[in-house]
C-alpha positions in Angstrom: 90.3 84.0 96.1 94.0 84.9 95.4 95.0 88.1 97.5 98.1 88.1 98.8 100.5 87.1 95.5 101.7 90.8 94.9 104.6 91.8 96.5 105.3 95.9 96.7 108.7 97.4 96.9 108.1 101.1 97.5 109.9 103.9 98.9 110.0 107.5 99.0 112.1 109.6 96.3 112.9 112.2 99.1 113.1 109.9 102.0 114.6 107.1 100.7 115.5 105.5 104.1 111.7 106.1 105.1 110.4 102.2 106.5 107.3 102.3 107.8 107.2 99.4 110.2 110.6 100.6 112.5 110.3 105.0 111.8 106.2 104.6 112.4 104.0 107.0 111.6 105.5 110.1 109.4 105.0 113.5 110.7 101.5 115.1 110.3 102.5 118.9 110.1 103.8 119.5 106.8 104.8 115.6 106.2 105.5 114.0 102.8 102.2 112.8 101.1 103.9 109.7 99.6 105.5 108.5 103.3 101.9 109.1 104.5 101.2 106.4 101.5 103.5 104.0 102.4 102.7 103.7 106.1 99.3 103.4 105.2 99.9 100.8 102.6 101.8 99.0 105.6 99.1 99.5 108.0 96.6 98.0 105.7 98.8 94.7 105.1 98.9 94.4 108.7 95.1 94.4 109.1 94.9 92.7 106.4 97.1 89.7 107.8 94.8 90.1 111.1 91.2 89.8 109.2 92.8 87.0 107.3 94.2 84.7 110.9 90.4 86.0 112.0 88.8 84.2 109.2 90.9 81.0 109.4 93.6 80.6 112.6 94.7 77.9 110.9 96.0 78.9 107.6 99.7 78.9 107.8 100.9 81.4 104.5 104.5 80.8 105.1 104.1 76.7 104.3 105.2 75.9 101.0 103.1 74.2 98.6 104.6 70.8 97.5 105.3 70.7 94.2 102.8 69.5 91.6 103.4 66.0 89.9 103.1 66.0 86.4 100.0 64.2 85.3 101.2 61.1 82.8 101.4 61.8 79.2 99.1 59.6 76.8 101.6 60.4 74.0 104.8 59.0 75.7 105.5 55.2 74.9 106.0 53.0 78.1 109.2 50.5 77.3 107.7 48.3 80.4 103.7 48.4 80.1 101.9 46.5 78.3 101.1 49.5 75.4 100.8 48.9 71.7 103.7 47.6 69.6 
């Protein structure tokens, strides 16, 4: 299951300096709908990252991958092996 590959960028056309995770939560009486949004979308990723360490305390999301070798090609001549000639 792939979940986490999307990364969002969003902000706020009237509040453009609006960020979630250091303002907190946005002002309930008369606050901007899309701020509301955002901090929810923020406070989902977070429980998100909390069901996901629940599930497996081990898996490490920051570790990168090693890279993948490339399997050999049937069509590429060997000049050492012992291929036809």
């Amino acid at each position: 299951m792939k979940i986490r590959s999307r990364k969002f960028d969003g902000r706020c056309g009237r509040h453009k300096r609006y960020n979630p995770a250091t303002d907190g939560r946005p002002a309930t009486e008369g606050g901007c709908p899309r701020c509301h949004l955002l901090f929810e979308i923020w406070e989902s990723s977070l429980k998100l990252n909390q069901l996901i360490r629940k599930f497996n305390p081990r898996h490490d999301d920051l570790k990168k991958l090693p890279p993948k070798v490339p399997a050999h090609d049937p069509r590429q001549l060997s000049l050492i092996g012992d291929g036809p000639l």
